[in-house]
C-alpha positions in Angstrom: 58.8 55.4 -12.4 57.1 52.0 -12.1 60.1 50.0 -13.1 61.5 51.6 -9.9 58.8 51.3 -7.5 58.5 47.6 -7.9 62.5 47.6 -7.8 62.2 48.9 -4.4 59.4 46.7 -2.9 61.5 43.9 -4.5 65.2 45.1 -2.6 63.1 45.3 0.9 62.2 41.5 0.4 65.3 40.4 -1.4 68.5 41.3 -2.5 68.4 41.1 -6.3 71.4 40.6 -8.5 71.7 42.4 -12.0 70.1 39.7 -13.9 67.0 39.8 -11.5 67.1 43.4 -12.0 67.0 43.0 -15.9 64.4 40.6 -15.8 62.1 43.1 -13.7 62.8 45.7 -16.3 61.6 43.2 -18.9 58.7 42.3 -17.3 57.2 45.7 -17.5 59.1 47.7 -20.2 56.3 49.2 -21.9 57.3 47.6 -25.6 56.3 44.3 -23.8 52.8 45.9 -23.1 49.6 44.1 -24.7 51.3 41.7 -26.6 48.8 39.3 -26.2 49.8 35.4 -26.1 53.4 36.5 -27.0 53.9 38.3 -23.8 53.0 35.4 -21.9 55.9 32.6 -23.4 58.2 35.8 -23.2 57.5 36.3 -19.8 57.8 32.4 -18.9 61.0 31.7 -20.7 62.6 34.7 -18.9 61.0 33.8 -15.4 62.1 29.6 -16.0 66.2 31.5 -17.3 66.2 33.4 -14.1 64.8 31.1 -11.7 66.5 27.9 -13.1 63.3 26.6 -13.1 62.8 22.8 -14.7 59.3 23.9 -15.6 57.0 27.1 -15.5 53.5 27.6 -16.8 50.8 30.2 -16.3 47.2 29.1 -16.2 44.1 30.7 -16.1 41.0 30.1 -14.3 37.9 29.2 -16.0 34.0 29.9 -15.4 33.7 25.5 -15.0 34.9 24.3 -12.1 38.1 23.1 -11.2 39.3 23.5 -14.7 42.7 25.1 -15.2 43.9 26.2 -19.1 47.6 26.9 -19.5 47.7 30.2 -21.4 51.6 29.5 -21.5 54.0 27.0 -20.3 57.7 26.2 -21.1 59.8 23.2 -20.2 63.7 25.2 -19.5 63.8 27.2 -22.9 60.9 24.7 -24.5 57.7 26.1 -25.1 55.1 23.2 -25.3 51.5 22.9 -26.0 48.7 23.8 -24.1 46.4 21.8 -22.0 44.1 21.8 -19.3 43.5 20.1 -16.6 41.6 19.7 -12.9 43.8 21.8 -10.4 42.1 19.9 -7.5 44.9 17.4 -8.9 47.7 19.4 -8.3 49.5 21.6 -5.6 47.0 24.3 -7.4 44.5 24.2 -5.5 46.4 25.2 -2.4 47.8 28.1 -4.0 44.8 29.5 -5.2 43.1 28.7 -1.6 45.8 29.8 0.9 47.6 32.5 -1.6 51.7 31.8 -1.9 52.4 28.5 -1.3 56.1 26.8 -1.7 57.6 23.3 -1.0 60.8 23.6 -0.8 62.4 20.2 -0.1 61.7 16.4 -0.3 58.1 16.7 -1.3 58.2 14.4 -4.4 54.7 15.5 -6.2 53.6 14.3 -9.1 51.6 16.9 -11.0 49.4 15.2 -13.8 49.9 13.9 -17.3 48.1 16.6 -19.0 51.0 19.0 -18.1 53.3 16.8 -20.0 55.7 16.3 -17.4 56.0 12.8 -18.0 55.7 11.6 -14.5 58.7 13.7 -13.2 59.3 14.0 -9.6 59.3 17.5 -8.2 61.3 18.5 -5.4 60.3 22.0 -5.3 58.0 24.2 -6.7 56.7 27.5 -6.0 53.2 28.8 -6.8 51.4 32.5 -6.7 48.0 32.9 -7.3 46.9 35.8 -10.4 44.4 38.4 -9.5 42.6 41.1 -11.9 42.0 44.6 -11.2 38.7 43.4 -8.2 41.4 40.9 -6.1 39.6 38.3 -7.6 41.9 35.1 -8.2 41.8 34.2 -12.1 44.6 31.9 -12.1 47.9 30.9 -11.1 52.0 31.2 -11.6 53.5 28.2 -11.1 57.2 27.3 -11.6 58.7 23.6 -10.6 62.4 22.5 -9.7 64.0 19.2 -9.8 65.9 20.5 -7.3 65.5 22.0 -3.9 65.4 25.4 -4.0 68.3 27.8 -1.9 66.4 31.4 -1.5 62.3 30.3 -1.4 61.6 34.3 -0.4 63.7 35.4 -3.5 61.8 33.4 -6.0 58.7 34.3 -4.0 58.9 38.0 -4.4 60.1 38.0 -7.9 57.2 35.7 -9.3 55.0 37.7 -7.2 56.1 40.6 -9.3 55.1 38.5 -12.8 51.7 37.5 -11.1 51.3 41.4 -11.2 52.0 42.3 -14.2 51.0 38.8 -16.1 47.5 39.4 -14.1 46.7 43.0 -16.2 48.0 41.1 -19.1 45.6 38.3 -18.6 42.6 40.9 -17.6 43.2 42.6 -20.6 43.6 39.6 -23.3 39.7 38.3 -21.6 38.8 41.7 -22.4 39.7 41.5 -25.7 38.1 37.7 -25.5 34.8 39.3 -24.6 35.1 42.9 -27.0 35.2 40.2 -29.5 32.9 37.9 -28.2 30.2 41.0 -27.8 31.5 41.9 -31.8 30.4 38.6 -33.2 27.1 38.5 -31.3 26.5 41.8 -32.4 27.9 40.9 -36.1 25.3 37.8 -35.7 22.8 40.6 -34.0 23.6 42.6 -37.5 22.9 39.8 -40.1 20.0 38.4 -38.2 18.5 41.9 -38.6 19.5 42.5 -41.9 17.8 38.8 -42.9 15.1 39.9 -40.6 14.6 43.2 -43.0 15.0 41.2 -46.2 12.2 39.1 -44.8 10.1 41.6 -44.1 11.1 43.6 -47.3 9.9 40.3 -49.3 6.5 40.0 -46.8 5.8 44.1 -47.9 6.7 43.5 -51.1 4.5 40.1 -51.2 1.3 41.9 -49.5 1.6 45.1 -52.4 1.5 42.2 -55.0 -1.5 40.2 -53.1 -2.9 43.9 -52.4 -2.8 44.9 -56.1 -3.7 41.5 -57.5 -6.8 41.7 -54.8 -7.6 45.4 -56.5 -7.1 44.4 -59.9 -9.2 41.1 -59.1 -12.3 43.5 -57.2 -12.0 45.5 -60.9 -12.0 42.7 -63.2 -15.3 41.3 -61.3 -17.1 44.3 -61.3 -16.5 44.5 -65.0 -17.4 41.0 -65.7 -20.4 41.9 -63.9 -21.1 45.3 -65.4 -20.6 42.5 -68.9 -22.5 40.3 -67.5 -25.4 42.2 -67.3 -25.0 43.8 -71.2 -24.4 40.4 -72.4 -27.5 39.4 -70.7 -29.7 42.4 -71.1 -28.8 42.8 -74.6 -30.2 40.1 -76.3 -33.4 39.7 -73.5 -34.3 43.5 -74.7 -33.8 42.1 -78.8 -36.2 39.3 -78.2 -38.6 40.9 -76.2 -38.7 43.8 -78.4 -38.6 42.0 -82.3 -41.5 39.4 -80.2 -43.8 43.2 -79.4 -43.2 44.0 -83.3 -44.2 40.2 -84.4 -47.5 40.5 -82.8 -48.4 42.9 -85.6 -51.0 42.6 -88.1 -49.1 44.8 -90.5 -45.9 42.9 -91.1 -44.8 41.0 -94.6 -43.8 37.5 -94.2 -40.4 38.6 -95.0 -40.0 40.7 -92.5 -41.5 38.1 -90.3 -38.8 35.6 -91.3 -36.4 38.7 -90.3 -37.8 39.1 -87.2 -37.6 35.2 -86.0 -33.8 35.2 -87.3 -33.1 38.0 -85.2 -34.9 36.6 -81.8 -33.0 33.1 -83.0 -30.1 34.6 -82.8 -30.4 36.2 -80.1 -31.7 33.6 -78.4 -29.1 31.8 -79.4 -26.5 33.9 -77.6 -28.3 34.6 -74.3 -27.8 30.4 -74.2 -24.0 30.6 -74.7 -23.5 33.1 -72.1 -26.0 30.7 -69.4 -24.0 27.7 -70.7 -20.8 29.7 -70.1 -22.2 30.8 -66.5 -22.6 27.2 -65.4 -19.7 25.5 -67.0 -17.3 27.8 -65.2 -19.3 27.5 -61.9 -18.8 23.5 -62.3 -15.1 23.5 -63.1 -14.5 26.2 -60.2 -16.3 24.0 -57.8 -14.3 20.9 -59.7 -17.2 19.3 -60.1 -16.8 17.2 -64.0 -17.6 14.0 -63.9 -18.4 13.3 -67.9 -16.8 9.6 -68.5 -14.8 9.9 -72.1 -16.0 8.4 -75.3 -15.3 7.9 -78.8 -15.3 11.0 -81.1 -14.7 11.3 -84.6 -12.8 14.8 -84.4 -13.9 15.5 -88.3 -17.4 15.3 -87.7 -17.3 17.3 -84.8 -15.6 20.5 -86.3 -18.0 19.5 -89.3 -20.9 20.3 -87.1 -19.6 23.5 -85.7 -18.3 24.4 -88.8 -21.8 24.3 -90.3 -23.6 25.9 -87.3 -21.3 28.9 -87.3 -21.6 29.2 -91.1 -25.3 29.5 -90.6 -24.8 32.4 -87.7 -22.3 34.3 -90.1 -24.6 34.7 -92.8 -27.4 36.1 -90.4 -25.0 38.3 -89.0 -24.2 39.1 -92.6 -20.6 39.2 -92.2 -17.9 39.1 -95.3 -16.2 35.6 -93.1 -15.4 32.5 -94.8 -14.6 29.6 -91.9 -11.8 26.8 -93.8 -11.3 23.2 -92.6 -8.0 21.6 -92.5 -7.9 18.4 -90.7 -4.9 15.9 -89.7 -6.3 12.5 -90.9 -8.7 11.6 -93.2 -11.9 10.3 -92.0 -12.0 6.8 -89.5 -8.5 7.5 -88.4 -9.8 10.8 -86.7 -11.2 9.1 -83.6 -9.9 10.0 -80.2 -10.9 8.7 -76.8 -11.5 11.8 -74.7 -14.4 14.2 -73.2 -16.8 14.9 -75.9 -18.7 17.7 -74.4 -15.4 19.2 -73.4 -13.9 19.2 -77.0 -17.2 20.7 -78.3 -17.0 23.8 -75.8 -13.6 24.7 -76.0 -13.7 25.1 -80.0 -17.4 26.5 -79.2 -15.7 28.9 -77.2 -12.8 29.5 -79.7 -14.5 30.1 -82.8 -16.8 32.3 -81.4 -14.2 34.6 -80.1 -12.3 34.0 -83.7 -15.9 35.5 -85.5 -16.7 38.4 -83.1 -12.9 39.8 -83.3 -13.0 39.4 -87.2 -14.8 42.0 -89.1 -14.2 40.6 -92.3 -11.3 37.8 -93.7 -11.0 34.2 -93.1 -11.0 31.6 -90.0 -9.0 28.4 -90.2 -10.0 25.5 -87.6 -8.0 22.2 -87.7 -5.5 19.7 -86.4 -2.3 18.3 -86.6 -1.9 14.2 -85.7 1.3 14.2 -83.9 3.1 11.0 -82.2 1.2 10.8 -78.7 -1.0 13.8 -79.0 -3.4 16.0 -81.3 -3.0 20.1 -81.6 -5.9 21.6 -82.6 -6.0 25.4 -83.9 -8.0 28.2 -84.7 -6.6 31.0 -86.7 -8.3 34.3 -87.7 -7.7 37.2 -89.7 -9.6 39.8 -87.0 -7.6 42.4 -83.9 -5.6 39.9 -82.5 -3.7 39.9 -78.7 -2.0 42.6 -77.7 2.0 42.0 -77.3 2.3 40.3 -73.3 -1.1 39.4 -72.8 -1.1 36.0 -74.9 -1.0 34.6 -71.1 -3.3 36.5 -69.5 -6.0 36.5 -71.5 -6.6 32.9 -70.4 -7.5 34.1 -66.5 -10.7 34.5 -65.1 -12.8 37.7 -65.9 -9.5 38.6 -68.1 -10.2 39.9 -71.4 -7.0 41.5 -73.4 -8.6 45.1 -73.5 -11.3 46.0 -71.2 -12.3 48.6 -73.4 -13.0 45.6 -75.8 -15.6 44.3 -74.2 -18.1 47.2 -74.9 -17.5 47.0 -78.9 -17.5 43.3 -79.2 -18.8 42.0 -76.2 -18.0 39.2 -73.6 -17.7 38.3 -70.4 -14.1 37.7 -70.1 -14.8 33.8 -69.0 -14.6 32.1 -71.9 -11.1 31.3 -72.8 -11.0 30.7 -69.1 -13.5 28.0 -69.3 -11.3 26.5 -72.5 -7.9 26.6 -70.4 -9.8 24.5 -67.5 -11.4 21.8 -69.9 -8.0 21.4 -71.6 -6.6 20.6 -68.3 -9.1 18.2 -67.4 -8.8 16.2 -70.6 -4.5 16.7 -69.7 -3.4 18.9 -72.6 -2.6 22.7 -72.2 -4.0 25.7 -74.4 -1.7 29.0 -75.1 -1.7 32.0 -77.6 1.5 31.8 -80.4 2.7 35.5 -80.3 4.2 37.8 -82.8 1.0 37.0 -85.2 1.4 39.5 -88.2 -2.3 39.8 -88.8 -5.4 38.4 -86.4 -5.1 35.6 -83.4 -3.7 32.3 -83.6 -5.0 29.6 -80.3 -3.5 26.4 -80.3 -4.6 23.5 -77.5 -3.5 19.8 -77.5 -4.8 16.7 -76.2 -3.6 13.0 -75.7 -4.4 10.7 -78.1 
C-alpha cells in the first residue's frame, strides 16, 4: 500500500518509466528496512544508476556547526570513503536553507576537496534537504552531473522520495547511536556502582576489622589492668604481711632468714613489674636515648645466669639454667645498647622460669657473619600453635587464662620486640616446638 501511494504522488509530478518505478519499489521494499549503513550505499548506488548521476552522497547534520558527515557517498558505481566537511562551502547550505534547490545548466561549482571530487567542475546538481519524524532538517541528498541535466522536476520528485525514506533510515540508525550511547553510560553507570560497592564492601569490611581489633584491644587493657593490679597487689600484700610477722618477739632466726627471703623476693618482683611499667611507657612515647657501648656478651648472661640461679632456689624449683655461648671469652664483645640487651634476656628468662615447672633452660648465642642470634630455650607449656606472633603485641599474652596461674602483665615480650628494634635486629617464636618454648632475637654485630 505504501509502495503505491508514493507511486502516485510521484506519476502527478512526473511520468516515471519502468526503471524509475523499480527503483521506488527498492527504496522501500520492506527487506531493505533497517539495514543500517548498508541501506544507505544501496540506496546511493541505485539513485547515482537511475539518475546517471557522476556523483551522489548523503550527509548528515551534526550537533557542531556547519559540519556535514557523509553517511554514504558513491562516485557512478564507486563507493568511496567518508569525510566531512563545512557545508557553508558548498551549494549545501542553500539546500538546507531554502529546501530543493537545483542548478541546472552552466554553473561550474567546485564543491571541496574533502568530497574527493578532485576539483571536478559541476554543471548540474540537484540537492533535497533530509528531515526526521519533527520536520527538523538533519541532513541532505545531494547528487552532481557533469552534465546538464534534461527533466530537473523528474530527478526532483524522485530524490525527494529517497530524502523520505533515507530520513526514517537516518532517524532510526541515531536512535540506535544514542540506545547505545545511553547502554554504555549505563554499562559505565553499572561498573562504577559495582566498584563503588566493592569499595564500600572493603570500607565495611575494614571498620568490622578496626571495630573488633578496637573490642579485642578495650579487652586486652582491661585485663592487663585487672594484671596489673594482682601483679602489684600481690607481692605489696607478701611484704607488708611477712614485715607484720618479723616484728615478732617469738620468731627463730631461721625463720627470720625465711621471712627476709620471701619480702626479697618479693620485693624483687614488684621492681620488675615498675621497671617494665616505665620501659614500655618510654619506648611507646619513643623516647631512648642510651648511646651504645662495649659489652662482653659472656659476662652479661653470666650475671643473669647467676642472679636467676639464686631466685630459683628460693622459689625452690627442680630448674637447672645451662650456658652455651658462641665465642670464647674477649671475642664476645659487641657494640650495642647495654641496658637494652640486659632487659630483653631479663624479660626472657623470666618468662622461660615461670612457664617451667620443672626441667631445664638453655640461654646462648650463635656468632654468625654480620650478626649475633641469641636464644632462650625451656622445657615448661610452650606457645600455643598460631600465636608465636602474637604473643609479641601489647597487653598480648598466649592464653588469658594464663595469666591468673603464672602471672604477668602481658607487656613484657612486647617491651623485648621494641628494644630489639631499636638496637635493628628482630625477635620471633620457632614454632612446632615438641616440648616448652624456644625465643630467638638477633642483633648486628
Amino acid at each position: 500500500m505504501a509502495i503505491r501511494r508514493h507511486k502516485e504522488v510521484i506519476s502527478r509530478e512526473a511520468n516515471l518509466d519502468e526503471g524509475w518505478e523499480a527503483c521506488i519499489y527498492d527504496l522501500f521494499n520492506p527487506k531493505n528496512h533497517s539495514l543500517g549503513e548498508e541501506f544507505f550505499e544501496s540506496a546511493i548506488l541505485s539513485l547515482s544508476r537511475y539518475l546517471n548521476a557522476d556523483y551522489v552522497f548523503v550527509a548528515q547534520l551534526q550537533e557542531e556547526e556547519s559540519v556535514l558527515e557523509t553517511v554514504a557517498r558513491c562516485n557512478r558505481e564507486t563507493i568511496v570513503p567518508n569525510t566531512t566537511f563545512c557545508y557553508k562551502d558548498t551549494p549545501c547550505e542553500k539546500v538546507l536553507g531554502e529546501g530543493i534547490f537545483t542548478y541546472n545548466s552552466n554553473v561550474r561549482e567546485k564543491f571541496p576537496l574533502a568530497i574527493s571530487l578532485k576539483d571536478m567542475e559541476i554543471e548540474a546538481y540537484c540537492g533535497v534537504p533530509i528531515y526526521n519524524s519533527s520536520r527538523k532538517p538533519i541532513g541532505v541528498l545531494t547528487a552532481l552531473f557533469s552534465d546538464s541535466i534534461d527533466d530537473a522536476k523528474k530527478i526532483e520528485a524522485l530524490m525527494f522520495m529517497f530524502s523520505s525514506r533515507i530520513g526514517s533510515e537516518l532517524e532510526h540508525l541515531e536512535k540506535q547511536r544514542e540506545l547505545k550511547r545511553r547502554n554504555l553510560e549505563l554499562l559505565v553507570f553499572k561498573e562504577e556502582l559495582i566498584r563503588k560497592n566493592k569499595e564500600l564492601d572493603k570500607i565495611n569490611k575494614e571498620l568490622k576489622e578496626a571495630s573488633k581489633k578496637v573490642e579485642e584491644s578495650d579487652m586486652l587493657k582491661s585485663s592487663f589492668l585487672a594484671n596489673l593490679s594482682h601483679e602489684v597487689r600481690t607481692p605489696m600484700n607478701a611484704i607488708i604481711g611477712f614485715t607484720e610477722l618479723l616484728k615478732s618477739n617469738n620468731l627463730s632466726s631461721v625463720e627470720k632468714a625465711e621471712y627476709l627471703n620471701i619480702i626479697h623476693q618479693n620485693g624483687n618482683q614488684l621492681m620488675r613489674v615498675m621497671d617494665a611499667l616505665i620501659d614500655i611507657s618510654k619506648l611507646q612515647t619513643k623516647v631512648y636515648v642510651e648511646p651504645k657501648e662495649k659489652v662482653r656478651i659472656n659476662t652479661l648472661i653470666s650475671q643473669l645466669s647467676a642472679n636467676y640461679t639464686e631466685e630459683i632456689a628460693v622459689m625452690q624449683k627442680p630448674l637447672e639454667i645451662n650456658l652455651l655461648f658462641g665465642n670464647d671469652d674477649g671475642k664476645d664483645v659487641v657494640d650495642t645498647h647495654k641496658e637494652a640487651l640486659y632487659k630483653i634476656f631479663d624479660h626472657l628468662l623470666s618468662n622461660a622460669i615461670k612457664f617451667t615447672a620443672q626441667g631445664e633452660i638453655y640461654i646462648g648465642y650463635t656468632a654468625e657473619e654480620d650478626h649475633y642470634e641469641f636464644f632462650v630455650k625451656d622445657t615448661g607449656i610452650g606457645i600455643p600453635a598460631g600465636h608465636e606472633r602474637s604473643i609479641f603485641d601489647l597487653f598480648r599474652q598466649a592464653d588469658l587464662n594464663n595469666s591468673r596461674e603464672f602471672g604477668g602483665n602481658g607487656i613484657g615480650l612486647s617491651i623485648v620486640k621494641k628494644y630489639t628494634q631499636i638496637m635493628g635486629g628482630n625477635v620471633w617464636a620457632e614454632p612446632n616446638q615438641q616440648d616448652g618454648a624456644l625465643l630467638k632475637f638477633t642483633i648486628p654485630r
